[in-house]
MILUM-511051 format. One record per residue (C-alpha): residue number from 1; chain; x, y, z. Coordinates in steps of 0.2 Angstrom, whole numbers, always signed. Example, Ala and Ser with C-alpha at 12.3 -4.5 7.8 and 13.67 -1.06 7.14 Angstrom:
! MILUM-511051
 mivex fimi  east north    up
     1    A   +62   -22   +39
     2    A   +68    -5   +36
! end
This chain:
! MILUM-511051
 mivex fimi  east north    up
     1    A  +378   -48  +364
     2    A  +374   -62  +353
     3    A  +365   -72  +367
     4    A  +355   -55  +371
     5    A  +349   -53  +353
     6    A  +343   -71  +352
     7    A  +334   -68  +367
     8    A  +327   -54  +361
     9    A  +322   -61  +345
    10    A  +315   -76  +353
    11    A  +304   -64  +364
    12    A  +299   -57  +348
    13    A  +294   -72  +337
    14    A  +282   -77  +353
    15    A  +275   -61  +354
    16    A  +270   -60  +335
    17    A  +266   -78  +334
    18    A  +253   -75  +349
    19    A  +246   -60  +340
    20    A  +244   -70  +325
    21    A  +237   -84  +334
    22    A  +224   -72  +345
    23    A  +220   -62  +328
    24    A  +214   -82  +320
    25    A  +206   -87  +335
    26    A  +194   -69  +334
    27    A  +192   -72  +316
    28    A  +186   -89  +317
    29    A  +175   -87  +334
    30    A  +168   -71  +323
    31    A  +166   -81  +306
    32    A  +157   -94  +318
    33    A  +145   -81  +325
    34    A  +141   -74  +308
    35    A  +138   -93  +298
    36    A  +131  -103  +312
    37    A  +114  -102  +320
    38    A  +114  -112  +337
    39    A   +98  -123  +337
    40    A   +86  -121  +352
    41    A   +86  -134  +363
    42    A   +72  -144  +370
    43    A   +53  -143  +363
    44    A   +38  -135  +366
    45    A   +26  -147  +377
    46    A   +10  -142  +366
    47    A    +8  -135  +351
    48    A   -11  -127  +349
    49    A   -17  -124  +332
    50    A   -31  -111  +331
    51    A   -42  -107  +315
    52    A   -55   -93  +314
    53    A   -67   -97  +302
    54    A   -70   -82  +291
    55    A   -59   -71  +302
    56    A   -51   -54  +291
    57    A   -36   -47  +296
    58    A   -43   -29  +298
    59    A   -56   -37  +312
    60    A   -37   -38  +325
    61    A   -37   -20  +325
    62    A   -55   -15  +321
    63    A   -59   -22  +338
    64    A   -41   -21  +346
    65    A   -50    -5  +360
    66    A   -65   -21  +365
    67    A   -54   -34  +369
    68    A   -50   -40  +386
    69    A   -33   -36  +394
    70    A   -25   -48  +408
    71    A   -32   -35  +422
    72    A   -50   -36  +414
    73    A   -58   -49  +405
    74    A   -42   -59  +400
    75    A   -31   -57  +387
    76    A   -35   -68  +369
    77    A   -32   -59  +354
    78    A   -20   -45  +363
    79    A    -9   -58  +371
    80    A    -5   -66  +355
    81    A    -4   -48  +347
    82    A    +6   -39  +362
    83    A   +17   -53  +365
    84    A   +19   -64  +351
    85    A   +24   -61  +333
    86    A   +12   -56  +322
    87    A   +13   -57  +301
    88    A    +2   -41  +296
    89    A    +6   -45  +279
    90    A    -1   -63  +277
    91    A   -11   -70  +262
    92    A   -19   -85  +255
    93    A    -7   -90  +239
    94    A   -23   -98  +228
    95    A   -40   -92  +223
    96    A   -51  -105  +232
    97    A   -55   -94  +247
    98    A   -67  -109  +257
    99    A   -67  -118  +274
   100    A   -62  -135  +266
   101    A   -46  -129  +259
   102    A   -41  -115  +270
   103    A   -40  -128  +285
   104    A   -33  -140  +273
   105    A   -17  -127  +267
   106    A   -13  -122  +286
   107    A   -10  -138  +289
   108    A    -1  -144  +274
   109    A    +9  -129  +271
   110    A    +4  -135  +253
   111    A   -10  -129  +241
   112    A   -27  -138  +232
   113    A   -16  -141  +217
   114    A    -5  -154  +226
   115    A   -17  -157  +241
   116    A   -33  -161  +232
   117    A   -42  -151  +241
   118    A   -50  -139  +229
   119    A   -67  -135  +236
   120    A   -80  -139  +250
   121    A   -87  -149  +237
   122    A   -80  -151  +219
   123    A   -84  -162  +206
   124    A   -73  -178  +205
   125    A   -70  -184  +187
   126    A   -64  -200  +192
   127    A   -81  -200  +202
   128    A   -91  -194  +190
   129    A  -100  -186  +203
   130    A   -99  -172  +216
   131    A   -87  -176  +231
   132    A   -88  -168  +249
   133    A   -72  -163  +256
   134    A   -70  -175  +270
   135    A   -83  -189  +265
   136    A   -79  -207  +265
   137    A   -90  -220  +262
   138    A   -82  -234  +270
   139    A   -82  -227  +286
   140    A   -96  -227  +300
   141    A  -101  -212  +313
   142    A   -95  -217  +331
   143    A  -105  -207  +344
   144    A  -122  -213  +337
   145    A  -132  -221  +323
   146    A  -133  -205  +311
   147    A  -122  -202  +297
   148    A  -114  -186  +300
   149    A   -97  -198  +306
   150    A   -95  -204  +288
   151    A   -81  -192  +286
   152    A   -61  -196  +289
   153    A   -47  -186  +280
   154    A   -44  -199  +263
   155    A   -47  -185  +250
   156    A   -33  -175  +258
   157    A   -17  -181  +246
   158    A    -2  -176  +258
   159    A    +3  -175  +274
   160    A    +1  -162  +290
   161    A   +10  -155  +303
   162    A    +1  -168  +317
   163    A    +6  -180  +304
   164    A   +23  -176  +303
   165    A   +27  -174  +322
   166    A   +18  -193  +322
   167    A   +31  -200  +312
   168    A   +44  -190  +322
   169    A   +39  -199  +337
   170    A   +36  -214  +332
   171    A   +19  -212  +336
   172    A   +21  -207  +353
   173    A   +15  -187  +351
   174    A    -5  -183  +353
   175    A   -15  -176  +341
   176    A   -32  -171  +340
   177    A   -43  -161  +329
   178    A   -58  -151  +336
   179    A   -71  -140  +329
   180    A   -91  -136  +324
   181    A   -88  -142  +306
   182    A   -82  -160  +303
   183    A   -68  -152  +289
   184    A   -62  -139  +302
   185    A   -60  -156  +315
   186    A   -53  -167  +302
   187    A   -42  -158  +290
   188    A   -30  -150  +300
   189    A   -28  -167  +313
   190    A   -25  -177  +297
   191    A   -22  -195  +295
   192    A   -12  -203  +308
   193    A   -20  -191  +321
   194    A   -26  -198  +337
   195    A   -42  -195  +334
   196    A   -53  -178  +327
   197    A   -69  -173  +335
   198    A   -83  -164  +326
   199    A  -103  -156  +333
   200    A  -116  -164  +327
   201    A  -132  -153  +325
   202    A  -144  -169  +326
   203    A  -141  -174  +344
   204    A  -129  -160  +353
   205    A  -115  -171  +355
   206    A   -97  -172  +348
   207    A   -94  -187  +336
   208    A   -79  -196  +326
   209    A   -79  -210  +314
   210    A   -72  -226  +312
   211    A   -55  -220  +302
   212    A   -51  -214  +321
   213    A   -57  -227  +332
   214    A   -75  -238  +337
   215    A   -78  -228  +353
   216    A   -80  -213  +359
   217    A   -66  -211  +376
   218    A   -73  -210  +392
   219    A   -70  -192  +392
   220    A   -80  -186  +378
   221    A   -94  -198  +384
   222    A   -95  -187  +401
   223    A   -94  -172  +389
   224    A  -107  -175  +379
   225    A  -117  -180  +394
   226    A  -116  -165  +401
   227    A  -128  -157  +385
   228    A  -122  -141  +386
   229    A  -134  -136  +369
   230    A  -150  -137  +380
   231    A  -141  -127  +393
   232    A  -138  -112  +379
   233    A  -155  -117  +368
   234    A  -164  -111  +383
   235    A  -155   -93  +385
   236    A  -156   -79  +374
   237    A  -140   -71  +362
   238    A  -139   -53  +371
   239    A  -127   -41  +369
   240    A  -110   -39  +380
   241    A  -111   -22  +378
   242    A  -125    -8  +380
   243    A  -128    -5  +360
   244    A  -121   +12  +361
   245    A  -106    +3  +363
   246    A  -103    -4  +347
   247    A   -96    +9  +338
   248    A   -86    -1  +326
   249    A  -101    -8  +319
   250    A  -120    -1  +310
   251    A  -134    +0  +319
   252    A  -144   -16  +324
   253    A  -157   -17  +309
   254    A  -149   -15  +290
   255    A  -162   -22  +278
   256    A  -147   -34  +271
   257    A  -143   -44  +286
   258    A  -152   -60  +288
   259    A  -164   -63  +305
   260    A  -161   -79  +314
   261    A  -174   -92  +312
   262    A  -192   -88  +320
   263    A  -186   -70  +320
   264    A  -196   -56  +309
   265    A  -178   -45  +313
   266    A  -162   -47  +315
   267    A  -159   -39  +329
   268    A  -155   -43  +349
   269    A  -160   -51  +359
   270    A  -161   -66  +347
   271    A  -170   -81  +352
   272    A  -167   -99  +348
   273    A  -179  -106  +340
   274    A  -180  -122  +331
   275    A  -190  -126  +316
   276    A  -197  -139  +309
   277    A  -189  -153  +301
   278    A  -173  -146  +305
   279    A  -158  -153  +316
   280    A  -162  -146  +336
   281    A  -145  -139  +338
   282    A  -141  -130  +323
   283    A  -146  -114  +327
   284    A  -132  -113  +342
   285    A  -119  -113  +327
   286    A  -124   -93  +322
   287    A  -120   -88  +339
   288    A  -105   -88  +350
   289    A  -114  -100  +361
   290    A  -104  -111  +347
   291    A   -86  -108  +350
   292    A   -89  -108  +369
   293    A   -95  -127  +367
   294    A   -79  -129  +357
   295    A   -69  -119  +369
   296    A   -77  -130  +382
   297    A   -72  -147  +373
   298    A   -55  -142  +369
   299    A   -52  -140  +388
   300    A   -62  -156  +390
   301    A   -50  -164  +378
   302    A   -33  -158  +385
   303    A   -38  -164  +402
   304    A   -47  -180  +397
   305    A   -31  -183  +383
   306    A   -15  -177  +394
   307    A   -10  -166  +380
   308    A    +5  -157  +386
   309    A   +10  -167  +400
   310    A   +27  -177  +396
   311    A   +42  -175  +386
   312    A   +33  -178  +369
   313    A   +27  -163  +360
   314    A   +10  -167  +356
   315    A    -4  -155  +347
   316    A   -22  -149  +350
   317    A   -31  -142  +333
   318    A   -46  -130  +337
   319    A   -57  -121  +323
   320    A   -69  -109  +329
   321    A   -82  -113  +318
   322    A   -95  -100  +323
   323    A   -88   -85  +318
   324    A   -93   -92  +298
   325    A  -111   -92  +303
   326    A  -113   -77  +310
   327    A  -103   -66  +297
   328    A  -113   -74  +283
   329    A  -130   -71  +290
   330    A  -126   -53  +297
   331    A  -112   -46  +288
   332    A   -96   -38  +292
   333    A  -100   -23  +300
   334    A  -115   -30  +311
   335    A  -116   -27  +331
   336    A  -117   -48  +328
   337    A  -102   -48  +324
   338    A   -92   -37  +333
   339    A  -102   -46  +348
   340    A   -96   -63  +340
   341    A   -78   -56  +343
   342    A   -78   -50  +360
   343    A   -84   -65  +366
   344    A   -73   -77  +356
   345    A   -58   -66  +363
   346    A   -66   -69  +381
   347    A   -66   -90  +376
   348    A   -46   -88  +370
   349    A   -41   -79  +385
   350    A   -49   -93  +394
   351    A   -41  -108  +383
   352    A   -24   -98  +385
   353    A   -26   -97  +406
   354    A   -31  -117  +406
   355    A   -16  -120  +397
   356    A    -3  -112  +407
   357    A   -11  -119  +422
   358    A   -10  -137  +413
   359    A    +5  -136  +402
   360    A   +15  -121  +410
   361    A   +18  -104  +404
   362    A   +31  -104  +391
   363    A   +29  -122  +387
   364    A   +17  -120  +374
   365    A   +19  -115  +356
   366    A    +1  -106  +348
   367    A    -3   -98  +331
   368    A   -20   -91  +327
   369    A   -25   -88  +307
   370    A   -40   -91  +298
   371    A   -47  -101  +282
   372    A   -52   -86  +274
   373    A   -57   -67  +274
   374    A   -74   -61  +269
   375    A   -80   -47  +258
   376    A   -94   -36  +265
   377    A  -109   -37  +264
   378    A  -116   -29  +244
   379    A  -128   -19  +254
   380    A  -116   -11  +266
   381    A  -105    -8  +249
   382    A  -116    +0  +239
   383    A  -121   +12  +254
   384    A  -105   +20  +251
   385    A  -107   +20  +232
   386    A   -95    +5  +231
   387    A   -99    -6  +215
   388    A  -105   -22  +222
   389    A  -121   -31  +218
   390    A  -130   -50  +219
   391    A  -130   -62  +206
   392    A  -142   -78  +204
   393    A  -130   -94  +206
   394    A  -138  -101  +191
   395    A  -136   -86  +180
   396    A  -116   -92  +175
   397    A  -122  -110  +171
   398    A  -136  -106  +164
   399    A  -128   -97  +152
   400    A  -115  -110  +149
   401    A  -131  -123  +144
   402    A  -137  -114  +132
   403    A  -123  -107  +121
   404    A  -118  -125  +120
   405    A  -134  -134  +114
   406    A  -136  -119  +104
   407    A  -117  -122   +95
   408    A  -118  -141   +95
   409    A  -137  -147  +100
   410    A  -145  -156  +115
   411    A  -132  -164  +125
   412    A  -126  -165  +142
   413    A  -111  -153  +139
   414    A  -108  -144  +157
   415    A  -106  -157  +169
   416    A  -106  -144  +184
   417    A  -104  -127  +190
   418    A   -96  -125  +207
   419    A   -83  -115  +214
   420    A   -83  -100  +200
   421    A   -77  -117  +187
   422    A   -89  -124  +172
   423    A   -82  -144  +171
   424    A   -86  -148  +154
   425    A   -89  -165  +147
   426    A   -74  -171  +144
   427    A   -81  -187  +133
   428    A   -95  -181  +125
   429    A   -83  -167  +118
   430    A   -72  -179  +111
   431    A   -87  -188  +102
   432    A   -92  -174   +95
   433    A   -74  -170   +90
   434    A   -78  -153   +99
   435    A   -59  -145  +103
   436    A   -58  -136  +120
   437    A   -52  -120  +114
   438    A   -65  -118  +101
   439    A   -77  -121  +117
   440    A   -68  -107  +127
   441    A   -70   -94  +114
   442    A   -88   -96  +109
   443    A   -92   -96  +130
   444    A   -80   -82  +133
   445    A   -89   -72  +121
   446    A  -106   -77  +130
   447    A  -101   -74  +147
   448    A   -92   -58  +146
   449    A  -108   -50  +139
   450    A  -114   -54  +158
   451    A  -114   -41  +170
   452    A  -101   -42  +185
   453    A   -92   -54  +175
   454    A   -71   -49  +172
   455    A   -63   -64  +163
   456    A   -66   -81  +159
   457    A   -48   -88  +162
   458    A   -45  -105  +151
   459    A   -36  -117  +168
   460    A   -27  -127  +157
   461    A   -19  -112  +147
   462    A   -15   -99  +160
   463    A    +2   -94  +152
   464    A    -7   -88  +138
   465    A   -19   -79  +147
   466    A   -18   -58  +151
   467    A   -18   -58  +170
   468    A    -7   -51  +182
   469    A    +6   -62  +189
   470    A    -4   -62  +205
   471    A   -20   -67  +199
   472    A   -12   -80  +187
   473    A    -2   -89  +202
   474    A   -18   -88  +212
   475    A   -26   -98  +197
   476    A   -12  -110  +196
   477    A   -11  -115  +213
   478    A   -30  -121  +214
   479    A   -30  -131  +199
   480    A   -30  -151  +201
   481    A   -34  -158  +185
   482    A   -46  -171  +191
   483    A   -55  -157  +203
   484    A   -54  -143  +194
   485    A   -66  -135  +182
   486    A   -58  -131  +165
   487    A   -63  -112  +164
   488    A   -63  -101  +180
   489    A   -78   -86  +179
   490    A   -66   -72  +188
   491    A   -81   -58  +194
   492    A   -80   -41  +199
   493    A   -73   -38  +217
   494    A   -88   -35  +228
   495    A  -102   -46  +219
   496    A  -107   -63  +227
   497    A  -116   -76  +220
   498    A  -132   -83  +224
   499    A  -135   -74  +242
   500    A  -147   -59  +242
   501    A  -145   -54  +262
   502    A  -127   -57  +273
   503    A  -111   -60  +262
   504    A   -99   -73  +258
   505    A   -81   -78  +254
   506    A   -73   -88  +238
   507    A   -64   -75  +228
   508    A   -46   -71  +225
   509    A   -46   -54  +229
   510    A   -37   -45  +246
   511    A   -54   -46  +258
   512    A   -55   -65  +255
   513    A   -34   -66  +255
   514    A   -29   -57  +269
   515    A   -29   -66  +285
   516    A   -20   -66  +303
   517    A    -6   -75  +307
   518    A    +0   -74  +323
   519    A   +14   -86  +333
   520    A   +14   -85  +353
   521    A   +25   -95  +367
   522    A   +38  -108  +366
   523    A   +51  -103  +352
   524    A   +44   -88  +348
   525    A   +54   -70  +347
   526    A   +40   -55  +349
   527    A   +36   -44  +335
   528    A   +28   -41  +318
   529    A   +32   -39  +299
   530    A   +26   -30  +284
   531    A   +32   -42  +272
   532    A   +20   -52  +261
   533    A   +19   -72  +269
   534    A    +8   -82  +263
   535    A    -2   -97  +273
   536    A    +7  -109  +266
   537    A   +23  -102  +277
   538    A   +13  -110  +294
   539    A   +18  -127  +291
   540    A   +35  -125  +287
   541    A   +37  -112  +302
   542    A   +27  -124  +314
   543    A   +41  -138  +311
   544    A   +56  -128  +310
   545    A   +52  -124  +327
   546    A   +51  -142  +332
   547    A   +63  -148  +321
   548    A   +56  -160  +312
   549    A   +51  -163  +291
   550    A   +39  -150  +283
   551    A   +22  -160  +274
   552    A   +26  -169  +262
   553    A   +16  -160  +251
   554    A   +26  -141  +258
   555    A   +29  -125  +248
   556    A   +31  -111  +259
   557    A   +46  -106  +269
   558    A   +49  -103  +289
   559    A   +45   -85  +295
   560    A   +64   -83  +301
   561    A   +60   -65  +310
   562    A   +47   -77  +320
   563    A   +61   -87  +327
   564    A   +72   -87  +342
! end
């Protein structure tokens, strides 16, 4: 009996001490599962950056019912939409709505007060002067003898995502920047790219500069030999579409739009003429001829370059440049515009099919967002008893000049206007023994008695100014002390400086803010969220993806819901 019960309490103690055992096991593999994220193996061949200059978020579903699908025209905008992830939600997180520093904070994953770029053009203390975005002086054009190639990304103070995955890889990655406007080219690609490409209006050919290399490949020789600007100068911009078709836009002649140049209308068909003392090619930009030249060179490029086609992730930028000329010369709601849009989503839907013909379906990583929004036209506005309205550009520095020299006499006081900021004179102040604040109240008085003028927000004070915490971070995040102006002229939403006909961008209110952003391909899980991101959460999502380091100069955070 007593061998029995030992058996049976052997049997027992195994029993339990298997149960035990089992129950561990579970908890750990289930601890495991909740705590640990297994990272995706391998990388994308290609990842294809894509900027729509002056693209808001409401055009992705104003003109959802006129893009192509895949048994139609191709699919661009609804492939990226349909089967990609789409942030609904996404916003620029500073005030400085322009080309320069939209590109510039896609990139960068950063904002204009840590990557210097404030403006198109700002005024450079240290300088004394204006600055352009992308100049450089000690750099020379290579593609021919003009001067539209002195550009290179110097004035850009951190790093990019092409420059991350070149330090990744030793090097060894691809990356190439491609657009209309040398600063859509050049600012994304950034400073160890391979090389950036950008149209010059002079000649019809793409150019670089020296930063890159001293000669143009053999690739984009053949390109620019085959002048596709005198194949499209001599044709006409017609509508896709019989008129009656654009019901998502006015009809063809609104006394605010702008007519294209030799034109007494601006309606179709247009015609390109050229004027006088003016570059030949420039007048392809406000059409969509533009993007299909770009489109056209980034499929020269990922041919003539390889992109894509070994182990090492490499990265093509494109910036459709044209869709910035056409929504500032017609509008929002112009046939020209929607027309600009079906035709871009034609030129995607090509780029997209080249690329899984070259790279592979699924072995390409894309997103698609823009360097800013627009508001409409104050025209269209008012048509609909919506305050909006036109004001001279000089009338805020005007202003400025005066109530100065008549507080404290003749004097250079206002050193410039630009970009909604008054940069004082820093020195001649202190000569005068003039304190800062004593100038910000007297021309805060002045300039509120303007009309359409809000606030006039003090930049180097802006916890003690009344704005809501929005509006104050928007503020904060653009100011670079030796860029910035030192008061920033905030104007009622819907007013626009210095255009009477078409519209423009710049402000810090939800039409110039709310962009696309859309992920596609390699990585990415389909679907969408409401939650607010902001574009400085591209970078970061870009290289969590590829797993390597964010810029150097990063703020946002990866879009997790993005992410396989």
């Amino acid at each position: 009996m007593r061998l029995i019960s030992s058996a049976l309490f052997l049997v027992s103690l195994t029993i339990t001490t298997f149960a035990q055992s089992r129950k561990l096991v579970n908890t750990a593999v289930k601890n495991t599962t909740a705590t640990q994220v297994s990272p995706q193996m391998g990388k994308p061949k290609l990842v294809v950056g894509i900027v729509i200059d002056q693209m808001r978020y409401d055009y992705l579903y104003r003109y959802y019912a006129k893009f192509g699908t895949t048994a139609t025209t191709g699919s661009g905008f609804r492939r990226l939409m349909d089967e990609g992830f789409n942030a609904r939600n996404n916003h620029y997180h500073y005030a400085a709505t322009y080309t320069g520093p939209g590109h510039a904070a896609i990139y960068t994953g950063s904002a204009p007060a840590i990557n210097g770029i404030v403006g198109n053009d700002f005024y450079e203390r240290n300088l004394g002067r204006l600055m352009y975005c992308a100049e450089d002086t000690t750099v020379s054009t290579v593609g021919n003898t003009g001067t539209a190639g002195k550009m290179s990304p110097r004035n850009l103070q951190v790093t990019t995502i092409g420059d991350q995955l070149k330090l990744a890889t030793d090097g060894r990655a691809k990356v190439i920047g491609i657009a209309l406007k040398d600063r859509g080219a050049i600012l994304p690609a950034g400073h160890a790219a391979n090389a950036a490409y950008w149209f010059d209006s002079k000649d019809g050919s793409f150019i670089s500069s020296t930063f890159y290399q001293n000669d143009l490949p053999k690739w984009v020789q053949e390109f620019n030999a085959r002048k596709l600007g005198d194949q499209f100068l001599g044709q006409k911009w017609e509508p896709v579409l019989p008129l009656n078709q654009y019901t998502e836009s006015t009809t063809d002649d609104q006394a605010y739009e702008n007519a294209m140049p030799g034109e007494a209308k601006p309606v179709f068909p247009h015609e390109f003429a050229v004027q006088a003392g003016s570059s030949k090619y420039e007048v392809l930009r406000t059409s969509p001829y533009g993007d299909q030249i770009t489109k056209e060179f980034a499929l020269a490029a990922l041919k003539g370059e390889q992109l894509g086609q070994d182990d090492i992730t490499d990265m093509l930028c494109v910036s459709f440049s044209s869709p910035d000329y056409v929504g500032h010369a017609f509008g929002t709601h112009a046939i020209e515009t929607e027309d600009q849009y079906i035709r871009l989503d034609r030129q995607l839907a090509d780029l997209f099919t080249q690329l899984d013909a070259s790279v592979g379906k699924g072995q390409w990583l894309a997103f698609l967002s823009a360097d800013h929004g627009v508001v409409d036209a104050p025209g269209f506005l008012q048509q609909y008893r919506i305050p909006a309205g036109v004001k001279g550009y000089g009338d805020i520095g005007e202003t400025v000049k005066a109530s100065l020299e008549k507080a404290y006499g003749p004097g250079k006081w206002m050193l410039s206007y630009i970009n909604q900021q008054v940069y004082l004179n820093h020195a001649l102040l202190a000569e005068k023994k003039i304190a800062l604040q004593d100038v910000y109240a007297l021309l805060r008085t002045d300039l509120l008695r303007q009309k359409a003028v809000v606030n006039v927000i003090n930049l180097h004070n802006l916890g003690a100014e009344a704005l809501p915490q929005l509006q104050e971070n928007l503020l904060r995040n653009v100011y670079y002390p030796n860029r910035s102006g030192d008061f920033y002229i905030l104007q009622s939403p819907g007013w626009i400086e210095g255009r009477t006909k078409g519209t423009t961008h710049g402000s810090s209110y939800a039409y110039d803010t709310h962009v696309p952003f859309l992920l596609y391909g390699w990585g990415i899980k389909p679907g969408q969220t409401l939650r607010r991101t902001h574009i400085h959460d591209i970078a970061p999502t870009i290289t969590a993806l590829l797993g390597i380091l964010e810029p150097s100069g990063c703020i946002g955070n990866p879009v997790e819901e993005a992410i396989k």
